[in-house]
C-alpha positions in Angstrom: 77.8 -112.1 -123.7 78.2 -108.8 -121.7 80.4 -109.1 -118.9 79.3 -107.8 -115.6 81.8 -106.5 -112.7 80.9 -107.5 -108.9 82.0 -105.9 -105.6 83.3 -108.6 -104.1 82.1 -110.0 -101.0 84.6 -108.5 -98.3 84.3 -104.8 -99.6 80.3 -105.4 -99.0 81.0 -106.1 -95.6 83.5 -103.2 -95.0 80.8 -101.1 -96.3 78.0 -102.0 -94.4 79.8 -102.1 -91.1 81.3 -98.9 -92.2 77.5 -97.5 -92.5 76.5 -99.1 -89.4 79.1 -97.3 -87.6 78.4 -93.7 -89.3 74.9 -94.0 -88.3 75.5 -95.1 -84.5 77.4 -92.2 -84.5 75.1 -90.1 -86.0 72.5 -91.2 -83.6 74.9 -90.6 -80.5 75.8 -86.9 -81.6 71.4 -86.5 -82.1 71.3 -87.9 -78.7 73.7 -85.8 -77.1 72.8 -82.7 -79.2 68.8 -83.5 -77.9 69.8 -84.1 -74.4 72.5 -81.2 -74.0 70.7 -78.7 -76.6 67.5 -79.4 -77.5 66.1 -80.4 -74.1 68.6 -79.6 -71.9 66.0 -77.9 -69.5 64.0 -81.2 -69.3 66.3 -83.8 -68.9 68.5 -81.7 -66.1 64.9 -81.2 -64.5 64.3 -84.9 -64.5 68.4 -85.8 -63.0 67.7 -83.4 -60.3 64.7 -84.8 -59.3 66.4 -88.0 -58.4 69.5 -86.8 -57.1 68.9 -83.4 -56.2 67.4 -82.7 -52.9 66.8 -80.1 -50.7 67.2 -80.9 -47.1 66.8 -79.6 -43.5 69.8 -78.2 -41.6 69.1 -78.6 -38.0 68.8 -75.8 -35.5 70.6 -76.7 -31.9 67.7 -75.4 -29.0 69.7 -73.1 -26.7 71.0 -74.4 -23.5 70.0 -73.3 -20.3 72.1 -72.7 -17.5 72.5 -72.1 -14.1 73.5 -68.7 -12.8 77.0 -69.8 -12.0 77.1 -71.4 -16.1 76.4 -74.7 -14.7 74.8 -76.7 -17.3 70.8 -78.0 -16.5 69.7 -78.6 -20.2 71.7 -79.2 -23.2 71.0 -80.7 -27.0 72.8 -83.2 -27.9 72.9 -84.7 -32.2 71.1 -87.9 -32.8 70.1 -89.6 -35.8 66.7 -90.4 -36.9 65.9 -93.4 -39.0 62.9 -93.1 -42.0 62.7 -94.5 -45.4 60.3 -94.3 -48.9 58.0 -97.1 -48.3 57.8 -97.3 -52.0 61.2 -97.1 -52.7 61.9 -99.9 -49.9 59.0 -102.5 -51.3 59.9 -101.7 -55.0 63.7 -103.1 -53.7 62.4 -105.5 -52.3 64.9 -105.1 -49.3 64.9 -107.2 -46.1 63.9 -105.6 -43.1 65.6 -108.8 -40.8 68.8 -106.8 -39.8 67.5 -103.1 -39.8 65.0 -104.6 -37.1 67.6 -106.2 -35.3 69.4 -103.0 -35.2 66.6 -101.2 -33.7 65.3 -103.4 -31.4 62.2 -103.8 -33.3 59.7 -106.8 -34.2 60.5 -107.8 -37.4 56.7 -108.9 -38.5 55.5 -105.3 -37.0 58.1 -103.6 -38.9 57.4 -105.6 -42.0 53.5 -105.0 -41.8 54.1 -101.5 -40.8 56.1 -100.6 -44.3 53.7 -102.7 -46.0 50.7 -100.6 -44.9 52.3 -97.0 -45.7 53.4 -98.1 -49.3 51.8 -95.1 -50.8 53.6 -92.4 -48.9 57.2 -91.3 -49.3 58.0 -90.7 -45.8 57.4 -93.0 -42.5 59.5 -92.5 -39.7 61.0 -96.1 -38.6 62.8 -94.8 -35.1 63.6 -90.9 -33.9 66.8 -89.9 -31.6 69.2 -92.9 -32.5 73.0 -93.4 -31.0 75.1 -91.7 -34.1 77.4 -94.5 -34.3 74.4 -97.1 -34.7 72.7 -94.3 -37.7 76.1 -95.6 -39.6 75.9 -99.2 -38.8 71.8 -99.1 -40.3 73.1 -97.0 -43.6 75.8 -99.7 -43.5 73.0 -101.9 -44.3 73.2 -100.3 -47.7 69.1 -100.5 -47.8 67.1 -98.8 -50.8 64.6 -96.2 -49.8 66.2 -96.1 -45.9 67.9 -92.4 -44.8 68.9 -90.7 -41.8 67.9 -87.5 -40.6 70.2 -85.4 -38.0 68.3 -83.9 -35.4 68.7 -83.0 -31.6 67.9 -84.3 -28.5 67.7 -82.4 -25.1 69.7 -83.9 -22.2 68.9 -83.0 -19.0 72.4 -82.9 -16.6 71.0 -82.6 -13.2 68.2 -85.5 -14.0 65.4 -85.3 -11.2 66.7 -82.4 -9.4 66.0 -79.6 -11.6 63.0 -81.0 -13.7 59.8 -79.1 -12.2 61.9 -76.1 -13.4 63.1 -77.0 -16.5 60.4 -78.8 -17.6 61.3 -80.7 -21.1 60.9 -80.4 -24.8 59.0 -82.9 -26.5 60.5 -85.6 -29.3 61.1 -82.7 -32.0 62.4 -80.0 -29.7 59.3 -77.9 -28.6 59.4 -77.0 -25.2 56.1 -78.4 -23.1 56.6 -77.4 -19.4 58.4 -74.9 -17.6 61.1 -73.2 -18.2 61.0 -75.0 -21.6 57.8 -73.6 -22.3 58.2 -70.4 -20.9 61.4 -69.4 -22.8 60.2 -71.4 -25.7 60.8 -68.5 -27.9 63.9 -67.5 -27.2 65.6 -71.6 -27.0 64.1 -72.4 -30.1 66.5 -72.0 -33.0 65.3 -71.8 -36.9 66.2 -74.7 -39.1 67.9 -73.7 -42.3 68.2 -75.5 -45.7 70.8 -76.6 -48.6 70.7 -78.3 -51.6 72.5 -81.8 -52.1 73.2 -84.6 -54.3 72.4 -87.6 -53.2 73.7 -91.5 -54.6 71.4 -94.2 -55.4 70.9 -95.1 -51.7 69.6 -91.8 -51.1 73.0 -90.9 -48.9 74.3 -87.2 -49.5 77.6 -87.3 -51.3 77.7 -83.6 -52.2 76.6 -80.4 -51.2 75.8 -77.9 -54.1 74.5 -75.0 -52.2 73.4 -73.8 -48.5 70.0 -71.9 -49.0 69.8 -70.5 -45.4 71.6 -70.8 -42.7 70.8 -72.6 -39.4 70.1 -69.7 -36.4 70.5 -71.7 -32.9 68.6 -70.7 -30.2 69.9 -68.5 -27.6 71.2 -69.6 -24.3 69.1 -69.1 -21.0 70.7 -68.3 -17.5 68.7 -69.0 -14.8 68.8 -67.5 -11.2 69.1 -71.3 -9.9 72.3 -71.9 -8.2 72.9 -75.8 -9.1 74.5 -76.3 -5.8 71.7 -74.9 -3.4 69.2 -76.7 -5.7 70.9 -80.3 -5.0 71.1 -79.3 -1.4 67.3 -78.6 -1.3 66.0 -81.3 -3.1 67.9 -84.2 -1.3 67.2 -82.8 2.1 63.2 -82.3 1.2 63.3 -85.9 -0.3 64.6 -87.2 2.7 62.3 -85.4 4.8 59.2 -86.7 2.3 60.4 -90.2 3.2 61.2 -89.9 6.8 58.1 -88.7 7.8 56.1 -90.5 5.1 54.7 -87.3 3.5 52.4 -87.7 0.7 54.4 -84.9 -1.3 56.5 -81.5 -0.4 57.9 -78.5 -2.1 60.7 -76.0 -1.0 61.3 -72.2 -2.1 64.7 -70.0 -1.2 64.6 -66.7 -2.5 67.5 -63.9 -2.5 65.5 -61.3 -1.1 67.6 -58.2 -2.5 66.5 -58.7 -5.8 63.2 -61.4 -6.1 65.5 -64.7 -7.8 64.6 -67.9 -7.4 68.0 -69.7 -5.9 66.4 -72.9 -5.5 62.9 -74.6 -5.9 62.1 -78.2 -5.3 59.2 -80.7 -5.3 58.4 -84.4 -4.3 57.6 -86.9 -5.7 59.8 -85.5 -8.6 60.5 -87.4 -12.1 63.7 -87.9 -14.3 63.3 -85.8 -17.5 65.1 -87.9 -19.6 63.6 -90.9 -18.8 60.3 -90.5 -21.4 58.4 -93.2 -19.7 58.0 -90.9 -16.4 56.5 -88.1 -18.4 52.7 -88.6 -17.3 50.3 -86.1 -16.8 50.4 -84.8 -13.3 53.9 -85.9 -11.7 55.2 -82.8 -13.9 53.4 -79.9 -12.5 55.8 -78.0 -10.2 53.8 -77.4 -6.8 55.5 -75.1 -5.1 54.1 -72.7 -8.2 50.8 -74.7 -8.8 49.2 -75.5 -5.3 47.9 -73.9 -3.2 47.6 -74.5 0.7 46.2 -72.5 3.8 49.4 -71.3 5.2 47.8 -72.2 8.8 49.7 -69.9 11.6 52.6 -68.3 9.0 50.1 -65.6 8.7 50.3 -64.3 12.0 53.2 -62.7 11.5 51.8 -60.8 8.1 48.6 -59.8 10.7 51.0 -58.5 13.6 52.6 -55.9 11.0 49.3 -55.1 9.0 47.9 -53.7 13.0 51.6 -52.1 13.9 51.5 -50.5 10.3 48.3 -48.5 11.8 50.0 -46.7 14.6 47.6 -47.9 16.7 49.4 -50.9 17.7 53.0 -51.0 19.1 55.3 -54.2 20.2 54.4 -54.0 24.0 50.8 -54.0 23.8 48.9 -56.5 25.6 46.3 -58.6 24.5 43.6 -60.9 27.0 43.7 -64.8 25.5 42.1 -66.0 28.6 40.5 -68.1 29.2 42.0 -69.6 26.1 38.9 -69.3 23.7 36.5 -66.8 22.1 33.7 -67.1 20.1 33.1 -65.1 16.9 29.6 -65.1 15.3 28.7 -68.1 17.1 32.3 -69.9 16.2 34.7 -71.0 18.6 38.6 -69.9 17.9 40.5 -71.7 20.2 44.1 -71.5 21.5 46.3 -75.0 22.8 45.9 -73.7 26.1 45.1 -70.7 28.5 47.7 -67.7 27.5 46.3 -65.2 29.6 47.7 -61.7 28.2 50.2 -61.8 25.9 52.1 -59.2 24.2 52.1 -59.0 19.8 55.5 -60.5 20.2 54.0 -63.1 22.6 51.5 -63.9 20.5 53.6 -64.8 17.5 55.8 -66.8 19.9 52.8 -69.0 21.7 50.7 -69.0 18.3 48.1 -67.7 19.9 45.2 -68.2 17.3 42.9 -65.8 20.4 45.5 -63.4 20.2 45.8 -63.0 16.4 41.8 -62.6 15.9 41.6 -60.2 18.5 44.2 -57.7 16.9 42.7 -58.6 13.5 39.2 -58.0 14.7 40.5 -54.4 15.8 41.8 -53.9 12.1 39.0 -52.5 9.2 38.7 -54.8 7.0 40.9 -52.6 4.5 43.9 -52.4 6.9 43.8 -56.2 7.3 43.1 -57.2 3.3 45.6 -54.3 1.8 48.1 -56.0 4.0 47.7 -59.6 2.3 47.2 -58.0 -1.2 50.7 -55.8 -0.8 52.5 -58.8 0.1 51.8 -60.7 -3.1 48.5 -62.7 -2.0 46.1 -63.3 -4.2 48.0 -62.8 -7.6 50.9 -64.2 -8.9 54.2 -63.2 -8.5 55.3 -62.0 -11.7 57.4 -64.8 -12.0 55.9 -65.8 -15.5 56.3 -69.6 -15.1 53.6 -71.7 -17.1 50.5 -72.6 -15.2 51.5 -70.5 -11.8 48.1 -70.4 -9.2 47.6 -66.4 -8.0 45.6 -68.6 -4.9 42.5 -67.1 -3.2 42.1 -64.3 -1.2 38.4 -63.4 -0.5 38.2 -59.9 -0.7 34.5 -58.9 -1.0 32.6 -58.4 2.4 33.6 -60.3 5.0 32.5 -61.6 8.3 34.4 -61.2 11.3 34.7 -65.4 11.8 36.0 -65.2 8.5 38.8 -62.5 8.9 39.7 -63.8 12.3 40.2 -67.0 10.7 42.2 -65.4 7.9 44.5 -64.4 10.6 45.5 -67.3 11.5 45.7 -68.5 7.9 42.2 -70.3 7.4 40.0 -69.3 4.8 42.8 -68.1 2.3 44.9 -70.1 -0.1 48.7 -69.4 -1.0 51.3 -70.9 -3.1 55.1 -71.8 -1.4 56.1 -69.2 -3.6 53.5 -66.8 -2.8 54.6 -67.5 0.7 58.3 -67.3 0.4 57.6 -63.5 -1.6 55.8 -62.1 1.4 58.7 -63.1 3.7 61.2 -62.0 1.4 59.4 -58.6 1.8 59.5 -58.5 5.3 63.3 -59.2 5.4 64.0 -56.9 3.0 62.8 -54.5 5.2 59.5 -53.8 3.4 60.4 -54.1 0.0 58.7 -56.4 -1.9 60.3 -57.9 -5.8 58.4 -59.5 -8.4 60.2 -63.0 -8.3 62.7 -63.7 -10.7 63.4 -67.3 -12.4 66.3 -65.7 -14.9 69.8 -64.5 -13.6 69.5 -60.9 -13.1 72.7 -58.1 -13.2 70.6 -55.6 -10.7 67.7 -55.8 -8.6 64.3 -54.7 -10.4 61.9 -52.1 -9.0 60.8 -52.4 -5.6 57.6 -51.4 -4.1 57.4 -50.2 -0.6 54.5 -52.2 1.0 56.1 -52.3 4.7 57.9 -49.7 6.7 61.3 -50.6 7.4 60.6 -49.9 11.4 57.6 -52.6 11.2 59.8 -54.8 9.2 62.3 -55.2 11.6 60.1 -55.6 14.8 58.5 -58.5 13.2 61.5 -60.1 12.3 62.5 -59.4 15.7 59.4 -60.8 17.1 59.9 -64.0 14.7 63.6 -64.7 16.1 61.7 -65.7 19.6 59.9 -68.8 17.2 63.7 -70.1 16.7 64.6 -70.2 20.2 65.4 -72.7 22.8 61.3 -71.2 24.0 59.6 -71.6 20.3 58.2 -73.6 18.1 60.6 -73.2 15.5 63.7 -74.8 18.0 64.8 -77.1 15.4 65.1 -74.5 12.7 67.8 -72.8 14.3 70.8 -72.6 12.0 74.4 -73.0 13.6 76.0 -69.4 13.8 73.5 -67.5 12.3 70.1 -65.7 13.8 66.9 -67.0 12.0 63.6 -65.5 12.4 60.6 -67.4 11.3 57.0 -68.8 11.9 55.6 -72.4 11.8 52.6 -73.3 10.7 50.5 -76.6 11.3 47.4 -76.8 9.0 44.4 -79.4 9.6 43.8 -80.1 5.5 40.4 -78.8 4.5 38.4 -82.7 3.2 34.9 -82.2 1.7 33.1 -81.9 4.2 35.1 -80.0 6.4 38.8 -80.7 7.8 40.4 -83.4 8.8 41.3 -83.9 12.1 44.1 -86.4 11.4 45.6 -85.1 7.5 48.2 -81.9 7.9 50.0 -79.6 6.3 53.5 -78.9 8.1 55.3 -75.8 7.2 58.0 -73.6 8.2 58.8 -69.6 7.2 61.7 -68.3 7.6 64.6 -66.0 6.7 68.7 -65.8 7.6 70.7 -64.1 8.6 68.0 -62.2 10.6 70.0 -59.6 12.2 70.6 -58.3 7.6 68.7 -61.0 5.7 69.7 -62.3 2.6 67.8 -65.3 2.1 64.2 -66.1 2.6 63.1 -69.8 2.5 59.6 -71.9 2.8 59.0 -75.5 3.5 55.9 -77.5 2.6 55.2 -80.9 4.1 51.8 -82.4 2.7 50.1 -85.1 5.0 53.2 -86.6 7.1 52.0 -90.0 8.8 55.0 -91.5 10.9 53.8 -89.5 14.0 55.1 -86.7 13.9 53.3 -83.6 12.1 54.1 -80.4 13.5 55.5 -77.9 11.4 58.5 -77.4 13.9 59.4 -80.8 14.1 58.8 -81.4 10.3 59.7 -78.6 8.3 61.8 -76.8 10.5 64.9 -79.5 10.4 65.1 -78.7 6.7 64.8 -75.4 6.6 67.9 -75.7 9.1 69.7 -78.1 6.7 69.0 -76.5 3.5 69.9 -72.8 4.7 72.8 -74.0 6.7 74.3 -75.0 3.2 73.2 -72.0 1.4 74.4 -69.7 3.6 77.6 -71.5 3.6 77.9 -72.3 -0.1 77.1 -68.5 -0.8 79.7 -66.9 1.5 77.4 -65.1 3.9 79.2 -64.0 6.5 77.5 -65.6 10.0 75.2 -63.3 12.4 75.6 -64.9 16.0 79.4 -64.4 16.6 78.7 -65.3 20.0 77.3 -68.9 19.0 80.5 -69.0 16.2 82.9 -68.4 19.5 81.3 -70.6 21.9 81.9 -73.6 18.9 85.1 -72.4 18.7 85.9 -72.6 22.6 84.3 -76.0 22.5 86.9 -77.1 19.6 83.1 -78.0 17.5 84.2 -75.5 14.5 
């Protein structure tokens, strides 16, 4: 019998495991040799497109400032919360404590996600604290991020806001200055490629594509401190007299810049839920009024700019009424002959129509047109009114009326330009809302003689004997004109709705500032424009002139205080 020699059973073993562990092996280096060879190209394709991401670098908006480098608008980081719906169901992750976090309803939340599973981005809550963006990626969520973005802040809150305007949730300017500049604030986002871990959070970055450009800063011509001043005075004033609204100009006559503007009612730019439509329009740039008796001033200088007229010329008011065309133009009372300076003083509205009535209709209308009337001021702020100035053939009701401010329609800045013109002696600016090194090209609409005989004339308003008395400014001169305008209704005008204004300038013996006062419909009794407007004008330029180191006019009123131990 042949014998027959068998492996024994332990070698079998060794061999097979042996085998076992040269083909694993083999099949390993295939792998890796498929993977880091073969199709390299695909599988780093597929790793990168679940870890590699390209992201948004945030651009910061540029600030704006005022012309001191006061800050008025400023971008601050915040966090914004979104997540994969997909990514978030397919976790099945609990929405209980990110709601919490936010402040949100839990069910809404939940259905929200829910109804968006086939999109790969839903935004859950914009502008987030910093510090709670890491408490909600804390959470450790799949399918939640954070995205850094900026939000605006608005320092000086109410004060400032018809100005500045705002930007909206992602950063695009929608009113004023915001809008205007929107150009020049915006910055551009740039882009950079990062890893990111399994809960989407960015733990490397591999490369910075572009760069982030921020926008560029913006200096106003807004001095902070005159602005505060202006808008708590005229807020005051609004609620004092129970005004249904009000607005406030100064300019810096020497070179057209806006040092303040104010409005009431105002709103608080960074409170979102006072951003409706219509509390945000800035009226002393956007309505437009009849500026009532503040053109008489404007009329006296168009008729002395003739040569025709001089200061000492009389005119017959009595017996306190004429009629034009049928039309009754009355004065408060019986004049009898005034002088042009007179007229201005007494507000003779029989006065004014006479001179105007001795006027061509060019003499009279170039006048209003040189001094900025019925276009705008160059100002470029969003939405600005040019007004309405009639300038086809008129009647002579209608340009007597026009004298006396009736039957045209100005903004407070309109206003405020044409008296800035007439203190510069005759020199009118296109206004100015940015910070400017030198004053811009003037145009000669006025002769400097006329200009100073008007402001002359205009000193007599703010005198112990005018209508202006409480617009007088401690130490200074102040020349100016009040105006008290029955508010045009349908129908007609009202005889018990006004308009009470004051126009005015300081110091009037070599101006520097020019300043208008708009009081719409006061109702606690009072509502002429001497007793309404003028207080703030005195207020509000008092501080100005003060704040801005202009040197005081009336050294005789600065002794007398001095004497008197009042200084």
């Amino acid at each position: 019998m042949k014998h027959v020699t068998r492996i024994p059973h332990y070698r079998f073993r060794r061999y097979t495991v042996f085998s076992v562990f040269i083909l694993a092996m083999l099949a390993l280096f295939w792998r890796a040799l498929d993977m880091q060879v073969i199709n390299q190209a695909f599988f780093k394709q597929q790793g990168d497109a679940r870890h590699l991401r390209v992201v948004t670098v945030p651009a910061h908006r540029g600030d704006i400032y005022d012309r001191n480098g006061e800050p008025l608008a400023i971008s601050t980081p915040v966090d914004t919360v979104w997540l994969n719906p997909g990514e978030f169901v397919e976790a099945k992750s609990d929405v209980k404590d990110l709601a919490t976090l936010l402040s949100l309803d839990k069910n809404e939340l939940l259905e929200k996600i829910n109804a968006n599973q086939k999109r790969e981005f839903l935004y859950i809550k914009r502008h987030i604290d910093p510090e709670l963006g890491k408490e909600i990626l804390n959470l450790n969520l799949t399918g939640l991020y954070l995205r850094r973005e900026y939000k605006r802040y608005y320092p000086s809150g109410e004060v400032a806001s018809h100005l500045l305007g705002f930007s909206n949730v992602d950063d695009i300017g929608q009113e004023g200055i915001e809008l205007a500049y929107e150009d020049w604030l915006k910055g551009e986002a740039g882009a950079k490629r990062v890893i990111r871990d399994r809960l989407g959070r960015a733990v490397d970055d591999i490369e910075r594509i572009s760069s982030a450009e921020p926008g560029k800063p913006v200096y106003l011509s807004i001095d902070r401190r005159v602005q505060y001043l202006a808008y708590s005075t005229l807020k005051a004033a609004v609620k004092e007299h129970g005004a249904v609204a009000g607005s406030a100009v100064i300019l810096d006559i020497t070179t057209g810049e806006v040092l303040a503007i104010v409005n009431q009612p105002s709103f608080n730019s960074n409170d979102r839920s006072q951003l409706k439509p219509g509390t945000y329009r800035n009226r002393a740039v956007t309505d437009v009024f009849e500026p009532g008796s503040t053109m008489k001033p404007i009329t006296v200088a168009a008729a002395l700019e003739t040569g025709r007229w001089n200061s000492k010329d009389n005119v017959h008011t009595s017996p306190g009424y004429i009629r034009v065309q049928g039309n009754a133009i009355k004065d408060m009372k019986n004049y009898g002959t005034l002088n042009m300076g007179e007229i201005i003083l007494k507000s003779s509205n029989v006065g004014i129509s006479k001179i105007a009535l001795s006027l061509s209709q060019d003499e009279q209308l170039d006048m209003y047109m040189n001094l900025g009337f019925g276009v705008d001021t160059g100002s470029g702020f969003p939405g600005e009114s040019v007004g309405a100035l009639n300038t086809g053939r008129l009647g002579d009701f209608e340009r007597a009326t026009m004298a006396f401010g009736y039957g045209l329609s100005v903004t407070p800045l309109q206003l405020a330009r044409a008296y800035a013109a007439i203190a510069n002696d005759g020199v009118i600016y296109p206004v100015s809302f940015m910070r400017l090194d030198k004053a811009p090209q003037g145009e000669k609409v006025i002769s400097k003689k006329t200009s100073k005989i008007v402001r002359k004339m205009m000193q007599r308003v703010v005198s112990s004997e005018g209508t202006g008395f409480d617009a007088q400014v401690p130490n200074y001169n102040v020349a100016g004109k009040t105006g008290t305008v029955h508010k045009f209704v349908a129908g007609g005008y009202a005889e018990d709705r006004y308009l009470s204004i004051f126009a005015g300038m300081a110091p009037a013996s070599n101006p520097r500032l020019a300043m208008v006062v708009v009081l719409n419909e006061p109702s606690k009794g009072d509502y002429f424009g001497g007793q309404v407007a003028g207080p703030v004008f005195s207020k509000v330029m008092s501080g100005a002139l003060r704040l801005l180191n202009i040197a005081p006019d009336n050294l005789k009123m600065a002794a007398q205080k001095v004497r008197s131990g009042q200084a």
